[in-house]
C-alpha positions, 0 to 999 in steps of 0.5 A: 348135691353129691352123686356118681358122675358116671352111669351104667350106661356112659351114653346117658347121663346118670339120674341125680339122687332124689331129683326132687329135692334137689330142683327144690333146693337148687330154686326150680319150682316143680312146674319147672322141674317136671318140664326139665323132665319132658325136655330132656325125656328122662329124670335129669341128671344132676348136672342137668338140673344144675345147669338149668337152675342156674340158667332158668334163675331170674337173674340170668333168664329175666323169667319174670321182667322180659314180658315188661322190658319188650316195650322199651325203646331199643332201635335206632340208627346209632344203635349197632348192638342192642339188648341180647349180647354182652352190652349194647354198642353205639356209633359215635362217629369217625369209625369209632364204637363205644360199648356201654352197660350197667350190671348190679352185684348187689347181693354179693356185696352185702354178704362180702362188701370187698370182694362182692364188689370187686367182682362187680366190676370184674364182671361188667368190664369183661361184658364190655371186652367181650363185644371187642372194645378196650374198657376205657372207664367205670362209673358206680352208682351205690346205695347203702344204709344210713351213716352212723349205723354199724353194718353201713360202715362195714358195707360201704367202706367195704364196697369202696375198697373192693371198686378201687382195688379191683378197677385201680389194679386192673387199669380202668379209671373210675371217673362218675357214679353217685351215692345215696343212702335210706334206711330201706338199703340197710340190708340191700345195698345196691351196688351198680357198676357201668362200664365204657369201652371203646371199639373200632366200628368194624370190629365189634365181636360176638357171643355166637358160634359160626361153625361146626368143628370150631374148638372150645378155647377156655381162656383165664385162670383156673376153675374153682368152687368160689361163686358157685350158685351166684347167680341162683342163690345171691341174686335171685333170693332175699335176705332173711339174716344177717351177714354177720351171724352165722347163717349170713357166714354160710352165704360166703362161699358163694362169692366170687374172688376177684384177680385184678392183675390177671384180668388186666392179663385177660384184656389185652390178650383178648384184645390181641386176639381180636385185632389179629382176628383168631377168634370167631365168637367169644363170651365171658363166663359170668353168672352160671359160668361155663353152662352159661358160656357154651349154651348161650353161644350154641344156642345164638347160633342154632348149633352144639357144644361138646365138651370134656370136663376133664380137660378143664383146668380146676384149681381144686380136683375134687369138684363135682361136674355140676360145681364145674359147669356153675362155678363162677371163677372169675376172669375166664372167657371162652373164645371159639376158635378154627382148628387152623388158629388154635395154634396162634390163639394158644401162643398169643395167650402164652406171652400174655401169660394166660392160660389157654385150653382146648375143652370142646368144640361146636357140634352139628345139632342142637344138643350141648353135651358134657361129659366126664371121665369118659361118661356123659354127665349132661346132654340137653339142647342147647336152647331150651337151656338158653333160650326156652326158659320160663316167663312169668306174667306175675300177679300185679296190685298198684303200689301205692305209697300211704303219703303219696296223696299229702300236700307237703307244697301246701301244708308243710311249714317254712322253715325258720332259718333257711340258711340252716337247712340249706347247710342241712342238705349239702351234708347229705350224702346224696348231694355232699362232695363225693370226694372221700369215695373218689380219692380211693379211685385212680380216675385218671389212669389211661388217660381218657379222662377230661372230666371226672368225679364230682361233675354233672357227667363224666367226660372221656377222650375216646382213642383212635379205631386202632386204641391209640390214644390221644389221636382224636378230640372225639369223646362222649359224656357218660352220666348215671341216676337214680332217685329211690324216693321219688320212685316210691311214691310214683314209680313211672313219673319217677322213673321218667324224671330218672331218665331225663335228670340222667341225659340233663347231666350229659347234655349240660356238658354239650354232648347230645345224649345218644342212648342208655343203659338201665339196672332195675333194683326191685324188691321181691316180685312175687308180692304183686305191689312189688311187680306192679312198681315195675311193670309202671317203671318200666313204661315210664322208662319207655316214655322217656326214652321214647322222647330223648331219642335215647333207645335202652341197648341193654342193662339188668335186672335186679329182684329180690333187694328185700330183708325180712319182708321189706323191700327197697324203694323201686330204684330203676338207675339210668346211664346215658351217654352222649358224644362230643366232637371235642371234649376241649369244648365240654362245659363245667358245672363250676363257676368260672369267672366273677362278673358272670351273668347266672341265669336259670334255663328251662322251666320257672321254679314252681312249687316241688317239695314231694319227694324232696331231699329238703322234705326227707333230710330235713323235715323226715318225711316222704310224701306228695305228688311229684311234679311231673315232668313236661318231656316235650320241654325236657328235650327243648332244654338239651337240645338248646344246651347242646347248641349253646355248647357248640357255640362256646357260649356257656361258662358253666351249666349244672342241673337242678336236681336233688336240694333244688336250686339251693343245692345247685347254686353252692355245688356250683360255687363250692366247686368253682371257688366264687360266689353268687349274688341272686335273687329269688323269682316273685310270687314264690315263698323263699323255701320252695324257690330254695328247696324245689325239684320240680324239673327241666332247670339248669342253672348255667353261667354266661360271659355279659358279652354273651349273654345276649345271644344266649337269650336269643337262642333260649327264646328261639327254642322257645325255653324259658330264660330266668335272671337269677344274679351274678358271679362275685368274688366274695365267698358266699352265696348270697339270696335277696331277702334270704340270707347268705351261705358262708362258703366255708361252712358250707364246705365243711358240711359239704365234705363231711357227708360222705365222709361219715358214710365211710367212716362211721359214728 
């Protein structure tokens, strides 16, 4: 890529050598490129065609998902910042804010586990300081390989030293999240990470010039070559290769390395600067960098950038303008500042010790310039970088998943020995205690968690407006999910199902669910089966969302999870938050108190074994059609757990989600240290009560006392109510006619699960 960064005349950007194979190397198509060469009206040069390679990427441009991801629902009242800016802001009442998003690093983290996602997390918690908010916690949804296969080990132990390292340092407890694991994920592990901040409902600020004369503050460390092509190359390519052998070493370099401690630094800088109101627009420099910083701010607001990219301070002198304008150091932001606070802004940034430096400043016009020793090197406008990208209709064929029309309800036999699956289940690491991968987390530091690790959703203590904390009783509850398999075999009724098990969790701890956040992991978009997963996803999102009244603020989309020409399941993972009035009312999944009455809310257990965890862990097939889900019920059944919370009438709720009711009811009494007596409903074989994922069911806990205003209120909502048993002492979970679960093997399998993930054969 290397060329002389000055022309003959200093004016006009000189042309790259051999334009052609460049665009070609740098992932432009040759439509693409010829209409960079009518944009700018002359070949471009080679920072040109760095800048819009990477700004025309699928993960930064969303050139092949925005025509589909315009039909979700993203309005509403509590909506105060939607899709387009750093993160999606919702109001939750008393003047208070919360920022929430969820972004992948997915690519990254399987060239280079540790830091690829560690840089993760580095990325989205500054997304959410860019809107103004004190990032408060982290939730991370991972998907890996099978346990027991080499490169799994070194991926997922990988992933998880990288999330504690970074976010245990930087201060931001990780406090939820889930694990999953498939063979499709072996070469793709899917690393998503959703950050929670919080902000005063009046100070919420944006990526968005204001003025021409504002200066170009670079705020963070020092520019370097790590990170280059990120965006370009790590996320919008598949793997053909390995990460260990030689062309997988050739990846590295494209992976960022993060600084935990000067990102803590970067926070409360920046967070200083907001409360003294220095700056008037900042943006992080994430994927594509400063290109991506300066044409996005420029572009929002319909104006220019100038910048010389000699005063950008470089840890490595030697690179190359079009290195500089895409490297993807990280901890930097880019704040705009008016030249009578340029002052301030620089001595805020002094006693926090971070690096502050005048680089440019907005510009009347359109066009974003960079120049270098004296010499332009790049001049475009702005939008047509930002904003005027490509956008693909992409050939689409229906996926169809080859079992997807089996009858596992009907021809798959009983097990012998129930018991024995049911020990079978809770070893899976999608439903084993997650403890083995929390325990590296600091998920109490800040001192905003109520609830963290291992419950249906977390549940944080939100700040006052000002950030102190401990002032309000206010919070919310934050859950994520997402369930490849079932996606598999019916993208949309999946995807819909996705969306409601996501609010279920948060409305079993009380909170009304509010709004969402999705990151949509696909496989290769260019296969028209691929495109067309997503496309069904998408609108079964929509419909889900549509119906709980949970409008998409934002998220990300994430192409290309495919090695050697197979792709990952379709895996759109939701998070949805919801507020409490007060979080010393949030109900646990754990049993509480022996002698409570159990009973199940919602739907009756029906038959529901397609795409199940009992079918695929246990009898090692993916297959049937999956029940659907009745959305009108779904919204009954939280709404009625929300009311149920109000009143304190729930000892505990925990839904019925992977592993059915047998799962449901040891988590339920694993992590509660009681037993449960229950007896199955008639007219159902045992393993199908035991082992269904049919929807809409939440098995709660209720004092006797209570129990019968809790049926009153199930049968005014019209949500059916089950007696399924009750609390006892005794340290099994006995099933009439069935059997019993010995507690503790249970827990032994139970936390050996994730365990093995980590640690290898």
């Amino acid at each position: 890529m290397a060329t002389s960064d000055r022309a003959a005349d200093p004016t006009v950007p000189e042309p790259a050598a051999e334009p052609d194979a460049l665009a070609t190397d740098l992932g432009l198509t040759s439509q693409e490129y010829q209409r960079i060469v009518a944009t700018c009206g002359r070949t471009p040069s080679t920072a040109e065609l760095g800048t819009y390679s990477v700004m025309w990427s699928e993960h930064c441009s969303y050139k092949t998902s925005k025509i589909h991801l315009r039909r979700l629902p993203s309005r509403g009242p509590q909506v105060l910042v939607g899709p387009g800016e750093n993160a999606g802001v919702v109001d939750v009442g008393d003047g208070l804010a919360v920022a929430f998003k969820i972004e992948s690093h997915n690519h990254p983290s399987f060239v280079e586990p540790i830091q690829g996602a560690a840089t993760g997390v580095g990325g989205i918690i500054r997304d959410i300081l860019t809107m103004g908010a004190r990032p408060i916690a982290l939730l991370d949804p991972l998907r890996f390989g099978e346990p027991g296969d080499p490169v799994t080990t070194r991926v997922a132990s990988g992933v998880v030293r990288g999330i504690g390292r970074y976010g245990n340092a930087i201060g931001v407890p990780t406090v939820g999240g889930e694990v999953d694991v498939d063979p499709c994920y072996a070469g793709n592990p899917l690393v998503n990470v959703l950050c929670v901040g919080v902000v005063a409902r009046d100070g919420i600020q944006y990526a968005k010039a204001e003025r021409v004369g504002d200066v170009a503050v670079l705020i963070g460390q020092r520019t370097g070559r790590d990170g280059i092509g990120g965006a370009s190359v790590l996320a919008s390519a598949t793997f053909d290769d390995n990460a260990d052998d030689e062309a997988g070493q050739a990846k590295r370099p494209n992976v960022q390395v993060g600084d935990p401690f000067a990102g803590k630094l970067l926070i409360e800088a920046c967070l200083e600067l907001y409360a003294r109101q220095l700056v008037s627009g900042i943006q992080d420099m994430g994927a594509a960098g400063i290109a991506c910083s300066t044409a996005e701010m420029a572009s929002a607001a319909g104006l220019g950038m100038r910048v010389d990219l000699d005063r950008v301070p470089l840890r490595e002198p030697s690179m190359e303008s079009w290195e500089i304008l895409c490297s993807e150091s990280q901890e930097r932001m880019l704040a705009l500042v008016q030249p009578d606070r340029l002052d301030d802004v620089l001595a805020v940034c002094r006693r926090w010790g971070v690096d502050a430096t005048p680089i440019g400043e907005v510009t009347d016009g359109d066009r974003l310039v960079f120049t270098r020793g004296g010499a332009v090197v790049h001049d475009a406008p702005a939008a047509s970088i930002a904003d005027e990208g490509p956008t693909y209709d992409r050939p689409r064929e229906p996926w169809v998943h080859p079992h997807a029309h089996e009858h596992p309800d009907a021809d798959e036999p009983a097990p012998v020995d129930p018991i024995a699956d049911w020990l079978a289940l809770l070893d899976h690491p999608r439903a084993a205690d997650p403890t083995p991968i929390a325990e590296q987390y600091d998920s109490a530091v800040g001192s905003s968690t109520i609830a963290g690790p291992g419950g249906d959703a977390a549940v944080l203590r939100l700040p006052g407006a000002d950030g102190t904390p401990g002032v309000t009783l206010r919070g919310v509850a934050v859950a994520t999910d997402g369930n490849g398999r079932r996606c598999s075999l019916d993208p949309a009724e999946g995807a819909r199902q996705v969306v409601a098990e996501a609010a279920r969790n948060v409305a079993c701890t009380g909170a009304r669910p509010l709004a969402a956040t999705n990151n949509l992991n696909f496989g290769d978009p260019t296969r028209p089966p691929v495109m067309d997963a997503f496309a069904t996803a998408v609108d079964g999102l929509g419909q889900a969302c549509e119906a709980l009244d949970t409008p998409i603020t934002g998220g990300n989309v994430s192409f290309y999870n495919a090695t050697g020409g197979t792709d990952i399941h379709p895996t759109p993972v939701v998070g949805v938050l919801g507020p409490l009035a007060d979080v010393t009312a949030a109900v646990p999944a754990a049993f509480q108190r022996v002698g409570d009455a159990i009973v199940l809310l919602g739907a009756s257990t029906r038959p529901g074994l397609a795409g199940s965890l009992w079918l695929w862990h246990v009898r090692g097939r993916l297959a049937g059609r999956l029940p659907a889900i009745d959305l009108a019920a779904e919204v009954a059944l939280q709404r009625l757990l929300g009311d149920l919370a109000d009143e304190r009438l729930l000892a505990s709720a925990h839904d019925v989600a992977d592993g059915g009711l047998a799962v449901a009811l040891a988590e339920s009494a694993l992590r509660g240290h009681r037993g449960a007596e229950v007896t199955p409903e008639p007219d159902l074989a045992a393993h199908q009560w035991l082992f269904s994922e049919a929807p809409t069911r939440v098995v709660a806990s209720v004092a006797p006392d209570d129990l019968a205003a809790v049926e009153a209120a199930a049968a005014a909502a019209g949500v059916p109510l089950t007696h399924l048993g009750a609390v006892t002492e005794a340290q099994q979970v006995r099933v009439t006619g069935v059997g019993a679960l010995d507690l503790a093997a249970a827990r032994q399998r139970w936390q050996s699960g994730t365990a093995r993930l980590l640690d290898g054969p």
